[in-house]
KERO-278211 format. One record per residue (C-alpha): residue number from 1; residue in three letters; x, y, z. Coordinates in steps of 0.25 Angstrom, whole numbers. Each point is the difference from the previous one (the first is absolute). Example, Ala and Ser with C-alpha at 12.3 -4.5 7.8 and 13.67 -1.06 7.14 Angstrom:
# residues 2
> 1 / ALA / 49 / -18 / 31
> 2 / SER / 6 / 14 / -2
//
This chain:
# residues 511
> 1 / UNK / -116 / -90 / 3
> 2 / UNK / 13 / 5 / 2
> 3 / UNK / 5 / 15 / -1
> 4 / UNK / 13 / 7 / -6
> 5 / UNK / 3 / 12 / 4
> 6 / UNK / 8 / 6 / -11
> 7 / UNK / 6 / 15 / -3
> 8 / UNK / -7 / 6 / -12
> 9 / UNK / 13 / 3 / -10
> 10 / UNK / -4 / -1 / -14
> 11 / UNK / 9 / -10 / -11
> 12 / UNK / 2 / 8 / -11
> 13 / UNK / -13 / 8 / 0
> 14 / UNK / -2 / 13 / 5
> 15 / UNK / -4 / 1 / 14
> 16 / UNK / -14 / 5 / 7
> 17 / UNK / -4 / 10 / 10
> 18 / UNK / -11 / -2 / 11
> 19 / UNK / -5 / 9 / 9
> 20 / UNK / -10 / 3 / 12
> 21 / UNK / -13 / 9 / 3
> 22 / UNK / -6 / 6 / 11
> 23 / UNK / -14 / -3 / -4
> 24 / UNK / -10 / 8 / -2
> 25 / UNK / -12 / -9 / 5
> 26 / UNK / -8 / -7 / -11
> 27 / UNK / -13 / -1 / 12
> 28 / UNK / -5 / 12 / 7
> 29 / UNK / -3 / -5 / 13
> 30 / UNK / -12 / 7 / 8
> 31 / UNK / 0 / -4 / 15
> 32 / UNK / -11 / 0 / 12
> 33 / UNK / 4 / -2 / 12
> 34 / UNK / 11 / -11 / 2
> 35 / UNK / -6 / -7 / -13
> 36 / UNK / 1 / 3 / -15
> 37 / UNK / -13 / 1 / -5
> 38 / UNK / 3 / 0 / -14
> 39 / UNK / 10 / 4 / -11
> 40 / UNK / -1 / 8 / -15
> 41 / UNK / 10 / -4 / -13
> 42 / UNK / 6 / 12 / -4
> 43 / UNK / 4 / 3 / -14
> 44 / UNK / 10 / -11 / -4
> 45 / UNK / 3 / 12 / -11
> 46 / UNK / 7 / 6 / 11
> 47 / UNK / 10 / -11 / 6
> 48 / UNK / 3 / -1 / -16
> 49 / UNK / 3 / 14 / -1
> 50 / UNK / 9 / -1 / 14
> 51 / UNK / 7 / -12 / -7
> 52 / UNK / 3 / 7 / -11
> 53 / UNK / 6 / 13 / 5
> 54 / UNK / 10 / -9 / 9
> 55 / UNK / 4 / -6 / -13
> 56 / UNK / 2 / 13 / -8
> 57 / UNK / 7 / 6 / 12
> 58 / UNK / 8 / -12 / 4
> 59 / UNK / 6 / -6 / -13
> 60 / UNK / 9 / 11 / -4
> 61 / UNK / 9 / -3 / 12
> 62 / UNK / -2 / -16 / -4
> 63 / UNK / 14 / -5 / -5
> 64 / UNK / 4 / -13 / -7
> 65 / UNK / 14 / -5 / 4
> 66 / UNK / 10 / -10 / -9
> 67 / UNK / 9 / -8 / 7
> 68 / UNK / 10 / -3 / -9
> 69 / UNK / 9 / -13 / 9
> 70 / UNK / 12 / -5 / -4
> 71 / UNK / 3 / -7 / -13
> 72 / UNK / -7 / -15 / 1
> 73 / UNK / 8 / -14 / -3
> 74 / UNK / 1 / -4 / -15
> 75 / UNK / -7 / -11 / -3
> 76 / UNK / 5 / -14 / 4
> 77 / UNK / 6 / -12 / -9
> 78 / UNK / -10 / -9 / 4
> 79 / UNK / -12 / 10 / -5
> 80 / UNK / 8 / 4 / -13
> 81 / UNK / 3 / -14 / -5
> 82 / UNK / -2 / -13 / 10
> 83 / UNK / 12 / -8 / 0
> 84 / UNK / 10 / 7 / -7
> 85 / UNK / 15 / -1 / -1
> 86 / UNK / 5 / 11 / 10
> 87 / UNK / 8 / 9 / -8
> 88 / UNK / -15 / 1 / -10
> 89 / UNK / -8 / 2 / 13
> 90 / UNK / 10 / 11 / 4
> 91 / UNK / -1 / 6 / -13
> 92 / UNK / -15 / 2 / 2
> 93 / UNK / 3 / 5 / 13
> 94 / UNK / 9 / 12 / -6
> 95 / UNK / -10 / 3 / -10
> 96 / UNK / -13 / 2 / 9
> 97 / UNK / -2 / 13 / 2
> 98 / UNK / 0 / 6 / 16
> 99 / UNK / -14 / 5 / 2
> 100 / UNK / -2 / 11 / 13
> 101 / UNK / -12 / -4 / 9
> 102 / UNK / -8 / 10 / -3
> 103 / UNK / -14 / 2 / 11
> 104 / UNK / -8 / 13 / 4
> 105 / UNK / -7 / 6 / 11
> 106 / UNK / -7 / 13 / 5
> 107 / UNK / 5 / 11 / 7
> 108 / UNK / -8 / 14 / 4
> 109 / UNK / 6 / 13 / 2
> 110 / UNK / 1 / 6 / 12
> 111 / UNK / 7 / 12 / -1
> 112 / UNK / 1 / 12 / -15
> 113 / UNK / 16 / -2 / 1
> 114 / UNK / -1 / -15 / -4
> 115 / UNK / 1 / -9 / 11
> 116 / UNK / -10 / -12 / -2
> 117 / UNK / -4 / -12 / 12
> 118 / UNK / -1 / -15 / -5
> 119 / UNK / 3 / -12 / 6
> 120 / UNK / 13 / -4 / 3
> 121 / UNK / -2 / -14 / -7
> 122 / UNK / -2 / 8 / -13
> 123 / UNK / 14 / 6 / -1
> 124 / UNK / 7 / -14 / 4
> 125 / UNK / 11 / -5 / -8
> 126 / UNK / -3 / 12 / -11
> 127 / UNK / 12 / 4 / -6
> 128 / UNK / -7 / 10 / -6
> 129 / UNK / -13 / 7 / 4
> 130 / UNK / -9 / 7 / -11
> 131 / UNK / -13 / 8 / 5
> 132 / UNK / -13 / 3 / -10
> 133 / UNK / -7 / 11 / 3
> 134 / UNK / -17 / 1 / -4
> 135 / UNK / 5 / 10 / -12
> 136 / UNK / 10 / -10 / -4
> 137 / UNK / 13 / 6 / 1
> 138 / UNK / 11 / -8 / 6
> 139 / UNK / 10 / 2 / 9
> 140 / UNK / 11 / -7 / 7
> 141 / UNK / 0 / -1 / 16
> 142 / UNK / 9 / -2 / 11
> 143 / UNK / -3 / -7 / 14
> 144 / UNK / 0 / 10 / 12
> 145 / UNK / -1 / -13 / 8
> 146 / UNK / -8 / -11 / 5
> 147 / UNK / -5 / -8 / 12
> 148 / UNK / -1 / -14 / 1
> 149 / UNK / -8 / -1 / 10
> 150 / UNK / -11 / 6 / -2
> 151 / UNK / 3 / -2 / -16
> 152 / UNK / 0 / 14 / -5
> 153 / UNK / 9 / 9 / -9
> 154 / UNK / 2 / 15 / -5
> 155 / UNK / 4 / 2 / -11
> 156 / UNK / 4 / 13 / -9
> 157 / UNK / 0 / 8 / -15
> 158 / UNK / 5 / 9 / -5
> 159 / UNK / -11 / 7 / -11
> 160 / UNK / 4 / 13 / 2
> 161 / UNK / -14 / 6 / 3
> 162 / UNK / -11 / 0 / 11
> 163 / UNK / -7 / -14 / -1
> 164 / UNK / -15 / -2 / 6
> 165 / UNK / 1 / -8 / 13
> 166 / UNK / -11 / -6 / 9
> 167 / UNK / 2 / 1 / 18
> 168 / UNK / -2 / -8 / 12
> 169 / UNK / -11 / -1 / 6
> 170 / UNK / -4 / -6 / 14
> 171 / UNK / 0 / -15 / -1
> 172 / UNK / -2 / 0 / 13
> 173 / UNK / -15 / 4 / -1
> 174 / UNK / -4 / -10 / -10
> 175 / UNK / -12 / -8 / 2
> 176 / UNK / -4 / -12 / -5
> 177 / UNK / -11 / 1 / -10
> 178 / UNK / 5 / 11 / -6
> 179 / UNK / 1 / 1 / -14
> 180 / UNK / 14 / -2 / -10
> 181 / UNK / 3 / 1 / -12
> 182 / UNK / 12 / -4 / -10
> 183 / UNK / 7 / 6 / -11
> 184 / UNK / 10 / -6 / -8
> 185 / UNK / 6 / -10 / -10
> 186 / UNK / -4 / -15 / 5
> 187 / UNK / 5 / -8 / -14
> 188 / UNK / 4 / 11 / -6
> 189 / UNK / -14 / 7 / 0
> 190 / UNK / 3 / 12 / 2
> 191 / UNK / -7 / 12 / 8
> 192 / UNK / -10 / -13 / 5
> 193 / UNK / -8 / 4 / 10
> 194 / UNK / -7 / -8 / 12
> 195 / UNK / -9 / 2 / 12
> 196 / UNK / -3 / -7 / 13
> 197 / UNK / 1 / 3 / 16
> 198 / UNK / 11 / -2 / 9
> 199 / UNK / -2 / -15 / 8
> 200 / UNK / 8 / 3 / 11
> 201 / UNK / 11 / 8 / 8
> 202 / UNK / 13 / -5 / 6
> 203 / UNK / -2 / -13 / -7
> 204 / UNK / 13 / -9 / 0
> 205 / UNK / 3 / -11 / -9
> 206 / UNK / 11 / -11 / 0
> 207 / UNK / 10 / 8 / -8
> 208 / UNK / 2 / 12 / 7
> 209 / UNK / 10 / 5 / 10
> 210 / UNK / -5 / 6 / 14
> 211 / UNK / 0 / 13 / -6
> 212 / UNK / -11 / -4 / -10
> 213 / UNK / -15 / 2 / 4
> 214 / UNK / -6 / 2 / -13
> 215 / UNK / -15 / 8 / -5
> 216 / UNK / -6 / -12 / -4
> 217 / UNK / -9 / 3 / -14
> 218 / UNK / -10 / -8 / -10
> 219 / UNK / 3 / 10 / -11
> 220 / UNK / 5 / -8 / -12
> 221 / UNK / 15 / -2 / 1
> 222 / UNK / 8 / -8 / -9
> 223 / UNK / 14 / -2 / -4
> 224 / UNK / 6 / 13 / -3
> 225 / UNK / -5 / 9 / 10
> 226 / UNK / 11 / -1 / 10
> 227 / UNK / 4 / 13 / 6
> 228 / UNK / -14 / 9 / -5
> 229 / UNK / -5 / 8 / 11
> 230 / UNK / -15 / -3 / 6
> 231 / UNK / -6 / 14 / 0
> 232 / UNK / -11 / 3 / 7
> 233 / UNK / -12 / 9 / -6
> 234 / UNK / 9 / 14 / 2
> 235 / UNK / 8 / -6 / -8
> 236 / UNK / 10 / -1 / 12
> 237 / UNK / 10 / -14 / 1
> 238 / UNK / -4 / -9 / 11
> 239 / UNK / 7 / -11 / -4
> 240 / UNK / 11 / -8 / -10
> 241 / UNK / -4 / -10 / -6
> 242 / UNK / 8 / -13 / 2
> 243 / UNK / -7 / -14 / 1
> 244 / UNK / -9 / -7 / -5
> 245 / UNK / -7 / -14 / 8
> 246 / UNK / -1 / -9 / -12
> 247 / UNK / -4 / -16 / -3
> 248 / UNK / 2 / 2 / -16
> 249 / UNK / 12 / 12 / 1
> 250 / UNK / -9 / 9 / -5
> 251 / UNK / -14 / 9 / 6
> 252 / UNK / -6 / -7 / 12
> 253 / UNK / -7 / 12 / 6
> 254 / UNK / 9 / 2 / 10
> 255 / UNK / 12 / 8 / -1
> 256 / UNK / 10 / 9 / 8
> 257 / UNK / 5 / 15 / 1
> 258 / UNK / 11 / 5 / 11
> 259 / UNK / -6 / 12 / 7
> 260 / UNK / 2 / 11 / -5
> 261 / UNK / 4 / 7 / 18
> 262 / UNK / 13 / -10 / 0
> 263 / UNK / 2 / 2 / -16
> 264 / UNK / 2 / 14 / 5
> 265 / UNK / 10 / -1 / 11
> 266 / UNK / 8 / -11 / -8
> 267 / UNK / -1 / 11 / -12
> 268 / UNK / 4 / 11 / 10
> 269 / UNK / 13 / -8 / 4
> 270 / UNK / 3 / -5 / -15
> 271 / UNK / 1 / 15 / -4
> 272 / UNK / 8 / 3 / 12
> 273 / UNK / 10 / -9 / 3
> 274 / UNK / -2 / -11 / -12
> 275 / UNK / -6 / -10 / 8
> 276 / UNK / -8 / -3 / 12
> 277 / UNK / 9 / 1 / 13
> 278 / UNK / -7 / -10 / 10
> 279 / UNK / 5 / -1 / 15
> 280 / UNK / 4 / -14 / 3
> 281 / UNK / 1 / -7 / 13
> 282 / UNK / 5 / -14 / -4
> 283 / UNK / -8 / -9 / 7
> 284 / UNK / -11 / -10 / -5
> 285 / UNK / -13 / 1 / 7
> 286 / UNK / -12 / -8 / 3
> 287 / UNK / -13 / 7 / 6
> 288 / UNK / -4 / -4 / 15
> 289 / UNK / -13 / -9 / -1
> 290 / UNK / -9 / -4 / 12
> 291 / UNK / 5 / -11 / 2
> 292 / UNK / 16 / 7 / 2
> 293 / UNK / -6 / 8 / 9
> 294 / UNK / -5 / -11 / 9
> 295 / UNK / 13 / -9 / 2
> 296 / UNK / 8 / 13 / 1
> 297 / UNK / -9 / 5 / 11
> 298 / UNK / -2 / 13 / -10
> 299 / UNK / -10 / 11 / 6
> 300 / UNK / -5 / 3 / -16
> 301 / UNK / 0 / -6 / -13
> 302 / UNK / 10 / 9 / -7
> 303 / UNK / 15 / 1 / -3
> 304 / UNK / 10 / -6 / -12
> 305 / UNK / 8 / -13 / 5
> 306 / UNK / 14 / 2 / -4
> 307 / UNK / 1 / -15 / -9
> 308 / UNK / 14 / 3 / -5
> 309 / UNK / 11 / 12 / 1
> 310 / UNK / 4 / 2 / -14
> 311 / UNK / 15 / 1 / -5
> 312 / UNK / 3 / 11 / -8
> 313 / UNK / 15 / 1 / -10
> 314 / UNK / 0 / 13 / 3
> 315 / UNK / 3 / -3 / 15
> 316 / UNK / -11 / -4 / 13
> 317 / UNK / -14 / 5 / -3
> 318 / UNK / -7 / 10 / 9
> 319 / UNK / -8 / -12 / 7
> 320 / UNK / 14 / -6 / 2
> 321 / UNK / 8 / 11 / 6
> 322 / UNK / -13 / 3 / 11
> 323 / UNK / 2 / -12 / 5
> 324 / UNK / -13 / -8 / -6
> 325 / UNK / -1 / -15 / 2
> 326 / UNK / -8 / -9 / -9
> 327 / UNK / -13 / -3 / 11
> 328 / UNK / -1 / 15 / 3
> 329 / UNK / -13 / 7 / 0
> 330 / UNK / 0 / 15 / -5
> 331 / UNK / -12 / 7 / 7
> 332 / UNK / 4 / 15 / -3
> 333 / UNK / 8 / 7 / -9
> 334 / UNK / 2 / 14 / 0
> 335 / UNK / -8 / 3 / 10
> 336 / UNK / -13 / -7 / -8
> 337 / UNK / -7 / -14 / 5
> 338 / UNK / 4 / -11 / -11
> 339 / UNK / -11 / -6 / -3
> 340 / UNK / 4 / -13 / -9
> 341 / UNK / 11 / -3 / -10
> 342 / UNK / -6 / 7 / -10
> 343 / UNK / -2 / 13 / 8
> 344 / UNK / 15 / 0 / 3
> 345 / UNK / 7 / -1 / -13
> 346 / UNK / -10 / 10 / -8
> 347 / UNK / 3 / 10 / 14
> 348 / UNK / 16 / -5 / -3
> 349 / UNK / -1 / 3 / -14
> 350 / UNK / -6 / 14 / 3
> 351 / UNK / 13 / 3 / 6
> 352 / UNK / 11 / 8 / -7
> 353 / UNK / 12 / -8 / -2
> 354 / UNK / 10 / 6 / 14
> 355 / UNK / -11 / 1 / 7
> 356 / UNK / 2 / -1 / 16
> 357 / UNK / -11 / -8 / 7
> 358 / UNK / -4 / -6 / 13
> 359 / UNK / -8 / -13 / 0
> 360 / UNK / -5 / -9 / 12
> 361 / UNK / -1 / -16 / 1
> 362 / UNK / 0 / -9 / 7
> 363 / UNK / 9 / -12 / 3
> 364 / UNK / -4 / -15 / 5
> 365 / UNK / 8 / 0 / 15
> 366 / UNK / -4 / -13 / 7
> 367 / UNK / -14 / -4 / -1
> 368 / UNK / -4 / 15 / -2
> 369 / UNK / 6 / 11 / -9
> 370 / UNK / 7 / 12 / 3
> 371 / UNK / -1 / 15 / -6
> 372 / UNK / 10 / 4 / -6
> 373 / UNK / 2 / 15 / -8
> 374 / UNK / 12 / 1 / -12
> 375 / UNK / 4 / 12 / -6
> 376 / UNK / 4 / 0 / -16
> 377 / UNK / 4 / 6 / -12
> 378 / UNK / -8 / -4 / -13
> 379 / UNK / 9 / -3 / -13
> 380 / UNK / -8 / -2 / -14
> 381 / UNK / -7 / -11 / -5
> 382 / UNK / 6 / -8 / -9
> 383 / UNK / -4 / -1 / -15
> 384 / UNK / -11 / -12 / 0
> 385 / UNK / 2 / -8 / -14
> 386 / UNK / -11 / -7 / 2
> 387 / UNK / -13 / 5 / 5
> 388 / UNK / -8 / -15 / 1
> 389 / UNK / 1 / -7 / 12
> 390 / UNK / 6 / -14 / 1
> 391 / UNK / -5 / -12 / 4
> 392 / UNK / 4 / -7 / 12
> 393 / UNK / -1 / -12 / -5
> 394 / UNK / 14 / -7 / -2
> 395 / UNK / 6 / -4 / -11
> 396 / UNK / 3 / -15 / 2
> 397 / UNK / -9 / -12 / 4
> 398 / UNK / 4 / -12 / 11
> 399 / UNK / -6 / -12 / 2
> 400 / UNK / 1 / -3 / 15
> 401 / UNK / -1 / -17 / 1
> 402 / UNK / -15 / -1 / 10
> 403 / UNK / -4 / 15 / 1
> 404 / UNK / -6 / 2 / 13
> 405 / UNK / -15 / 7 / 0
> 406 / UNK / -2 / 9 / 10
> 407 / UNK / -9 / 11 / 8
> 408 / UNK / -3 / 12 / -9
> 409 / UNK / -2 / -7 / -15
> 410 / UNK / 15 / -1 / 0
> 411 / UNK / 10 / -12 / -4
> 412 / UNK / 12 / -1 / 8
> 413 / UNK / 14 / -5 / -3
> 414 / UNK / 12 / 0 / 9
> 415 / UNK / 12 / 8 / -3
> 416 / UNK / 10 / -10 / -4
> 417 / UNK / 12 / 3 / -8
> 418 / UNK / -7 / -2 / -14
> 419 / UNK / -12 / 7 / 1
> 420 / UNK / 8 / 12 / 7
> 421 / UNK / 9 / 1 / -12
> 422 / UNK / -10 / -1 / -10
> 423 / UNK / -9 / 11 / 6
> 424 / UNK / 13 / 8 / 1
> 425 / UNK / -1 / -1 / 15
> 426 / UNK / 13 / -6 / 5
> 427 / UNK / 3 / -2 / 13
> 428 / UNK / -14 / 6 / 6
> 429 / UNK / -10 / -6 / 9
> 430 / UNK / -14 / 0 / 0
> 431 / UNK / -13 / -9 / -7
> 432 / UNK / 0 / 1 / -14
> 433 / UNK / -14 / 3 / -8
> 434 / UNK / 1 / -10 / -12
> 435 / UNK / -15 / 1 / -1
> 436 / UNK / -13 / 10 / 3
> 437 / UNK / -13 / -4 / -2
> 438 / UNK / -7 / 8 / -9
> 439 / UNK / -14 / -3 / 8
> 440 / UNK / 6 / 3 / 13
> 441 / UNK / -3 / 15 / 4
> 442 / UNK / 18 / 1 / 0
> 443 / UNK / -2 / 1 / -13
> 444 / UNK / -7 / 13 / 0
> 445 / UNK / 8 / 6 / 9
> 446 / UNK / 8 / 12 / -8
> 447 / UNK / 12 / 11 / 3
> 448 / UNK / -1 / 13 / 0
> 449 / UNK / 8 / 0 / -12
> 450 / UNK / -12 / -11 / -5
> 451 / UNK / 8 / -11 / -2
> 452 / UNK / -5 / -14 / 6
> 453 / UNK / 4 / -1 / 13
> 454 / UNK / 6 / -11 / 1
> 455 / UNK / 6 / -10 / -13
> 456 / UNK / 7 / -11 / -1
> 457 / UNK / 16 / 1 / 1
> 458 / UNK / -3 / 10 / 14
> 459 / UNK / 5 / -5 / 14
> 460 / UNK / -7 / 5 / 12
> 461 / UNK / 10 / 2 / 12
> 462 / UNK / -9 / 8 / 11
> 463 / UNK / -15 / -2 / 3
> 464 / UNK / -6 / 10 / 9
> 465 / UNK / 16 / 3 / 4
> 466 / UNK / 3 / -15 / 4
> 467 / UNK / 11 / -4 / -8
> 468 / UNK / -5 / -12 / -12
> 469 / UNK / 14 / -9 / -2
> 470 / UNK / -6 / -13 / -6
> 471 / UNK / -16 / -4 / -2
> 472 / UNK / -1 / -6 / 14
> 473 / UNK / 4 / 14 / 6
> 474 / UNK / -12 / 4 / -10
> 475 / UNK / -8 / -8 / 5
> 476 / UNK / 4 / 2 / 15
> 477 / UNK / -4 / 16 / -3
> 478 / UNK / -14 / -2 / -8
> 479 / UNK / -6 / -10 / 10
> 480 / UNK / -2 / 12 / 10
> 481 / UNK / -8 / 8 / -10
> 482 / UNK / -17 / 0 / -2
> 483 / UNK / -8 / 5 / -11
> 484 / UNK / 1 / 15 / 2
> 485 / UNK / 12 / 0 / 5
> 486 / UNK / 11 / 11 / -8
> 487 / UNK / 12 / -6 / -7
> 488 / UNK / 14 / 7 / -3
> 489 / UNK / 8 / -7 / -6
> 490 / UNK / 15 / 3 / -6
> 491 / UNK / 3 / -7 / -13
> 492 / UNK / 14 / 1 / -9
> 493 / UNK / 0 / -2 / -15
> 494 / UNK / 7 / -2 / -10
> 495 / UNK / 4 / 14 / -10
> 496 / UNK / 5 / -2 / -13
> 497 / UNK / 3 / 15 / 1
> 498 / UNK / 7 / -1 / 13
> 499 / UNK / 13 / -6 / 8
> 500 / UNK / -8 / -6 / 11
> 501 / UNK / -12 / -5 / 3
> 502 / UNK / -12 / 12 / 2
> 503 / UNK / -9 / -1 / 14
> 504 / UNK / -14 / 4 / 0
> 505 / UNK / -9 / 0 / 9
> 506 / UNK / -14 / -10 / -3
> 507 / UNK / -13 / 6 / 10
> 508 / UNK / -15 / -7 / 1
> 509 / UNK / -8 / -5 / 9
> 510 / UNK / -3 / -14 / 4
> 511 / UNK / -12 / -6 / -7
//
């Protein structure tokens, strides 16, 4: 079966709201010893009446957000008569009328002067935002700001009076198990409420961004509830809701809310500044594995490999001014053991913009590497338009005449002028994959990123630092290894997004 994970933005109907609990436990639990001995039901009258005062205390704050976008094309020739002369099919086309596209989502407000949190993806393309309170009333609202990244907005209205508002409470302490509870309008039904637990904490999914680790929830969501809060049973926000994991675009039992600790420090920022001010270095990472840290003679499985210094319009990034190199490992910044790729960019992005910083890494120097320390002045991270991972996979097929199969569940192919120019290579040496067996245990081998490995259109140049120019200097290199043996291997491929051809670095172990 296979999954979509979709954001929750309602079509034309007004938007839903869930939220989370903090349960009060259904079973009380008499212990002996190390062991439970038994357990008594407590009144379900009373996890109703818990249920029920969230709701009370909760929906006031609730709001309903129109997206009113821009005006939609008019109807085609072809729909408003077949084939047509032209001048009558372009008649038609001046009569239709230009609709708006016109959808809704949810919103809760977080402070009595106005200012309301949603999704970021609610607001998109409005030319004109319209917010609903639980009374009714209606007011026009403006955008603080937003964040891309981790796909959240504030927005603000005007009504003149103090409104009701809900606070944040402590992601941080959700447990799973716990009970949730939704309130909102999925389909239009409004002031719907649902009920369930949350799943799981720091869950990803395939369309998030790094800065995404969601409260994973089996509450009923459905379209519509994008940008509700997840309250716990204080009534307290511990989340936004944002996702939904779906086979049929609708309720599956699993869905997604943003927690509410980072919805805090990005809300924080928004009201501040307008936006979220990230530290940047400019370098793209891939964590140290095991099998790194044996070919490079490393004396722990930790660090980011520098697998490209970025270019920046504005002038040379942070990484680039320090001096970094793509093959670098960083080992420290700040002060602070870096543990992976992951550990670096969230302590990076932590940073304030101007930011001065020492980091530590270390560079290849022979057959060993070398320690090396850089000092560097973070700027801002750039806007991130996109917050879904591309795939590695290239854009284009060859067909090599007689592919050659070898070690690893990989077919080769020399890297003659045709194939070269159709993988956007030119000019580069190596063994190119035009083929990896989806039994071979390559196939399962992942990024940190989660991407396959290693896909068709990539040329391998290094294997465990011996440079790879053609398959038979493949060959020469894998012949020395035995099952268990580590593998590091530098790989380049093709970018749409990009000038020249990416490196990353592929890391397992012989099987």
């Amino acid at each position: 079966m296979h999954y979509t994970f979709r954001r929750v933005l309602g079509k034309a109907v007004v938007a839903a709201v869930t939220f989370g609990l903090h349960a009060t436990p259904i079973l009380a639990q008499s212990t002996a010893g190390n062991g439970i001995t038994g357990t008594t039901a407590t009144l379900p009258e009373r996890l109703s009446d818990s249920f029920a005062a969230i709701a009370k205390k909760v929906e006031p704050a609730v709001v309903s957000i129109e997206n009113k976008g821009r005006l939609t094309a008019p109807i085609s020739g072809a729909s408003a008569g077949g084939d047509l002369p032209d001048d009558v099919m372009e008649y038609f086309r001046r009569q239709m009328p230009r609709r708006p596209s016109i959808s809704v989502g949810s919103g809760f407000i977080i402070d009595k002067a106005g200012h309301i949190m949603t999704n970021a993806h609610v607001i998109n393309g409005a030319s004109k935002l319209t917010v609903t309170l639980e009374s009714g009333e209606e007011y026009p609202a403006t955008v603080v700001g937003f964040d891309d990244e981790t796909d959240l907005a504030v927005l603000h209205i005007d009504a003149a009076k103090d409104l009701p508002f809900v606070k944040f409470g402590n992601s941080d302490m959700a447990r799973v198990g716990e009970w949730v509870l939704g309130i909102g309008s999925p389909f239009g039904l409004t002031r719907s409420v649902t009920a369930g637990i949350i799943s799981q904490t720091r869950r990803e999914t395939t369309s998030t961004s790094f800065f995404q680790k969601f409260i994973q929830t089996d509450a009923a969501i459905n379209k519509g509830n994008s940008g509700g809060p997840l309250v716990n049973m204080d009534g307290e926000v511990i989340g936004i809701i944002s996702q939904i994991a779906t086979s049929t675009g609708d309720f599956n039992g699993v869905g997604f809310a943003f927690p509410s600790t980072e919805a805090a420090a990005v809300r924080d920022q928004i009201l501040q500044n307008g936006k979220v001010r990230r530290g940047y270095l400019g370098a793209v990472l891939e964590s140290v594995k095991p099998e790194y840290a044996k070919i490079y003679g490393l004396t722990e499985t930790m660090g980011a490999i520098v697998i490209d210094v970025r270019s920046d319009r504005a002038g040379p990034t942070p990484a680039a001014i320090a001096g970094l190199q793509a093959g670098d490992v960083i080992v420290e910044f700040a002060g602070e053991h870096v543990q992976s790729a992951q550990d670096l960019i969230a302590r990076v992005s932590s940073k304030a913009p101007g930011e001065a910083i020492n980091l530590t890494y270390y560079r290849e120097a022979g057959s060993g590497v070398e320690r090396k320390t850089a000092s560097l002045k973070l700027t801002e991270r750039p806007p991130q338009r996109s917050a879904v991972s591309t795939s590695l996979e290239p854009t284009s097929v060859v067909i090599e005449p007689n592919p050659i199969s070898r070690p690893f569940g990989l077919t080769l192919a020399e890297p003659t002028a045709s194939a070269t120019a159709k993988y956007k290579l030119e000019g580069l040496r190596g063994a190119i994959v035009t083929d990896v067996d989806l039994e071979s245990y390559i196939a399962d081998v992942r990024l940190s990123n989660g991407n396959a490995a290693l896909v068709e259109g990539d040329l391998i140049q290094r294997v465990n630092r011996e440079p790879v120019s053609d398959i038979a200097s493949f060959i020469k290199v894998v012949k020395k290894l035995k099952k268990g043996d580590p593998v590091v291997m530098n790989v380049l491929y093709a970018d749409p997004s990009a000038n020249t051809p990416q490196l990353k670095i592929v890391q397992f172990t012989v099987q």
